[in-house]
C-alpha positions as CSV (number, residue, x, y, z in Angstrom):
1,X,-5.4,22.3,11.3
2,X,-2.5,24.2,13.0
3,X,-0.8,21.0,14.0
4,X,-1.3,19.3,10.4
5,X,1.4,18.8,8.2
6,X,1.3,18.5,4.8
7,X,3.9,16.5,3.9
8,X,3.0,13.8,6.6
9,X,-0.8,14.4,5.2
10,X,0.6,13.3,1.7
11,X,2.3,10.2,2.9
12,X,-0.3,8.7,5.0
13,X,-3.1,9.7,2.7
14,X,-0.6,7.6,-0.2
15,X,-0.4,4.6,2.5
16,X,-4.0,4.8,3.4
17,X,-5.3,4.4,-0.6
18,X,-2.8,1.8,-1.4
19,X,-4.1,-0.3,2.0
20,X,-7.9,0.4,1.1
21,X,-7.2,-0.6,-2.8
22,X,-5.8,-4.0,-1.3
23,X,-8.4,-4.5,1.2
24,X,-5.9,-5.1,3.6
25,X,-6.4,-4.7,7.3
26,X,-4.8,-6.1,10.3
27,X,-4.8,-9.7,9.4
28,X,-2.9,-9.4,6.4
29,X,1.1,-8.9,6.1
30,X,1.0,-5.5,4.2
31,X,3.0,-2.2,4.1
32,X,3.6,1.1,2.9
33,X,5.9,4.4,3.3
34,X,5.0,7.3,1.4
35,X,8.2,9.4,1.0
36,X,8.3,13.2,-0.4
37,X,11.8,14.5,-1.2
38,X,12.3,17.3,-4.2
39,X,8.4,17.7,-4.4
40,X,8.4,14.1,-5.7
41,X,6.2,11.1,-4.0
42,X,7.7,8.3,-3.7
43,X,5.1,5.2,-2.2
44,X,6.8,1.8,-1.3
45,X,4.5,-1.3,-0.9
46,X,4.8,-4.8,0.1
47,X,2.2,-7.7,0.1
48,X,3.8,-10.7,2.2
49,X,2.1,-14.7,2.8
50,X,1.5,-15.4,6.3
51,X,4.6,-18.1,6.1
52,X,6.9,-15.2,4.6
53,X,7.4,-17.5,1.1
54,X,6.0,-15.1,-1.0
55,X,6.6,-11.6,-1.1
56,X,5.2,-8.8,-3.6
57,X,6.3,-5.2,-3.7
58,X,6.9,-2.4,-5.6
59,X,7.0,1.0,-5.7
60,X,5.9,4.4,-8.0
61,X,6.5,8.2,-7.7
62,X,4.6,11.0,-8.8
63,X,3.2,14.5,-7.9
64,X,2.3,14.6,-4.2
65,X,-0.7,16.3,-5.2
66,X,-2.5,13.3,-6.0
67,X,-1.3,10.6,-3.4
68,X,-4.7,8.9,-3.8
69,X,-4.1,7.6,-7.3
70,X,-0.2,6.9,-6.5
71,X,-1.8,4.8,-3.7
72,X,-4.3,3.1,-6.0
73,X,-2.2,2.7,-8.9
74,X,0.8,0.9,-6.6
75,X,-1.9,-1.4,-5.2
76,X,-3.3,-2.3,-8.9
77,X,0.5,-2.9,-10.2
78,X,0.9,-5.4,-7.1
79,X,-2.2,-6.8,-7.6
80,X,-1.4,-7.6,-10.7
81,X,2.3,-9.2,-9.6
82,X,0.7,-11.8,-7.2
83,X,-0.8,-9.7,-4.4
84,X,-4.1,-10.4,-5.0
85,X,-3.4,-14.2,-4.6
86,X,-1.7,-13.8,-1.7
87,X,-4.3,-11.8,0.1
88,X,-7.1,-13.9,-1.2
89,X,-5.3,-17.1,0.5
90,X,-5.3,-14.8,4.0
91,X,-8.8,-14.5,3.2
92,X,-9.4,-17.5,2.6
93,X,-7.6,-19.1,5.4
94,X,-9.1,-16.3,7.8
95,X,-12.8,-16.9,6.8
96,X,-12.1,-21.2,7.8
97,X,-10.9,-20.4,11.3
């Protein structure tokens, strides 16, 4: 507790929820950045195919006291973009090898 931050908290527990909404895990081109400037969260998200052609992102701000559902929410809106497609294909490809 002494050496948390809560700003840092806020950001990673943004990234971690946006990650865990997309399934994503080491094998899958994905990232986020959680960003809190004038008490405002600002999450950043990107969904990429393993050959770099096809790229998803996004991002969505709101009240750093609920970085779980700014995390879920971006994931959703990229999922909804192409994400899920993308990610499915790594899947796919990943579960043939």
């Amino acid at each position: 507790a002494p050496l948390n931050n809560n700003v840092t908290m806020t950001c990673t527990t943004a990234e971690r929820s946006f990650l865990h909404r997309l399934g994503s895990g080491c094998r899958a081109p994905v990232a986020a950045i959680g960003i809190v400037a004038d008490n405002i969260l600002t999450l950043k998200g990107r969904v990429i195919s393993e050959d770099g052609t096809q790229v998803c992102e996004g991002e969505l701000s709101g009240s750093p006291r609920d970085p779980e559902t700014i995390g879920r929410q971006l994931a959703e809106k990229l999922i909804e973009a192409g994400a899920g497609r993308i990610l499915e294909a790594i899947m796919d490809r990943a579960s043939e090898s």
